[in-house]
C-alpha positions as CSV (number, residue, x, y, z in Angstrom):
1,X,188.6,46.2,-58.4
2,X,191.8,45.1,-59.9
3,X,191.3,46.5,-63.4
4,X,190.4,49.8,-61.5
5,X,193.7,49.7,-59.6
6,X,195.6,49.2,-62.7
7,X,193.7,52.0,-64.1
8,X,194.4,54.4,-61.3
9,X,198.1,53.0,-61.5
10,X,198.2,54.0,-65.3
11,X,197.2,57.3,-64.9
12,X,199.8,58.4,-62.5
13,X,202.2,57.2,-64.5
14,X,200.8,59.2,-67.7
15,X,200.5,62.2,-65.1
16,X,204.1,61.6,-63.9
17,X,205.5,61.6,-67.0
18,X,203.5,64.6,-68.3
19,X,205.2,66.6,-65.2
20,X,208.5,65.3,-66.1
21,X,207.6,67.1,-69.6
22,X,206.7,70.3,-68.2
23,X,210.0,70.2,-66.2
24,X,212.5,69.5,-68.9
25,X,210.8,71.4,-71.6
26,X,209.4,74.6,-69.8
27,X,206.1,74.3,-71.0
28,X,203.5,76.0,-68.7
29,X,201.0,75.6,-66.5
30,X,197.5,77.7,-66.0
31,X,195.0,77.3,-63.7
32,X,191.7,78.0,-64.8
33,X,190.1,80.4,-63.6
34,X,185.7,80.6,-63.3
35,X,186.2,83.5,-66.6
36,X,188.3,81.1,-68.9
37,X,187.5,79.8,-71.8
38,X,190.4,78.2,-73.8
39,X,190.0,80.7,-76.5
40,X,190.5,83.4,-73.7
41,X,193.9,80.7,-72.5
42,X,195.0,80.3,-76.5
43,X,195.2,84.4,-76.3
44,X,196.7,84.9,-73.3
45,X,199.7,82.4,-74.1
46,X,199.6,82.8,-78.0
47,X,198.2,85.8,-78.6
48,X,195.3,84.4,-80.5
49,X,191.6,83.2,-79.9
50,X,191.2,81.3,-82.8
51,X,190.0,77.3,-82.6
52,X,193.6,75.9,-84.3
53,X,195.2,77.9,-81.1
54,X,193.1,77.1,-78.7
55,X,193.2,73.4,-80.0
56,X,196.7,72.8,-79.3
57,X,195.4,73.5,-75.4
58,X,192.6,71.5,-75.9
59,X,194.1,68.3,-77.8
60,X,197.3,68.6,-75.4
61,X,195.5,68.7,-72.1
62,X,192.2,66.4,-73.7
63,X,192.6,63.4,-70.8
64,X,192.0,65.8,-68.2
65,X,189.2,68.1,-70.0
66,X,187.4,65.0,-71.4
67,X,185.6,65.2,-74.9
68,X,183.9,68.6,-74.6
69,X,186.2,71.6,-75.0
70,X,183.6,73.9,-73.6
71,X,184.0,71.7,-69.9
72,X,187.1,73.5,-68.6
73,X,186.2,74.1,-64.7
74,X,187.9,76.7,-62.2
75,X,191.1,75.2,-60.7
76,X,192.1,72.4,-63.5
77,X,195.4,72.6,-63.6
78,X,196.4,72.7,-68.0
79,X,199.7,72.4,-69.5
80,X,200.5,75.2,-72.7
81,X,202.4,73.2,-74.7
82,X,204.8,75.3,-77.3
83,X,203.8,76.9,-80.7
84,X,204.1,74.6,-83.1
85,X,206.8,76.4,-85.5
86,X,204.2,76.5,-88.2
87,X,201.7,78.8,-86.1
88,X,204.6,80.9,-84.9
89,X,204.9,84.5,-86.4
């Protein structure tokens, strides 16, 4: 039970300082909706479908999706991080 506390206690803090990110930096946040895919995310924010867009979703936002991309559920809440420069037009 004590290992789970810590656990729990650990991932507020991650979550905490996540939302301290999203302040400070402007990134945003989408709600998924039951239609969303994170290609259909990628192209809304990024203007592009393509896996290394919707990637950068997916790798940023990983804890919370878990190890299958295609697992996104309606109301998960996902940070869009910023365009890396390179990926930028």
């Amino acid at each position: 039970m004590k290992d789970l506390i810590g656990k729990v206690k650990k991932f507020g803090e991650e979550a905490t300082e996540i939302l301290k990110e999203v302040q400070e930096t402007g990134l945003k946040k989408h709600t998924v909706t039951k239609d969303d895919t994170l290609s259909s995310i990628a192209l809304k924010y990024y203007g592009h479908a393509t896996e290394k867009y919707w990637k950068i979703i997916y790798n940023f936002n990983k804890k919370a999706i878990g190890d299958d991309p295609n697992k996104i559920k309606p109301g998960m809440e996902l940070v869009i991080p910023v365009l890396p420069d390179e990926l930028k037009k």
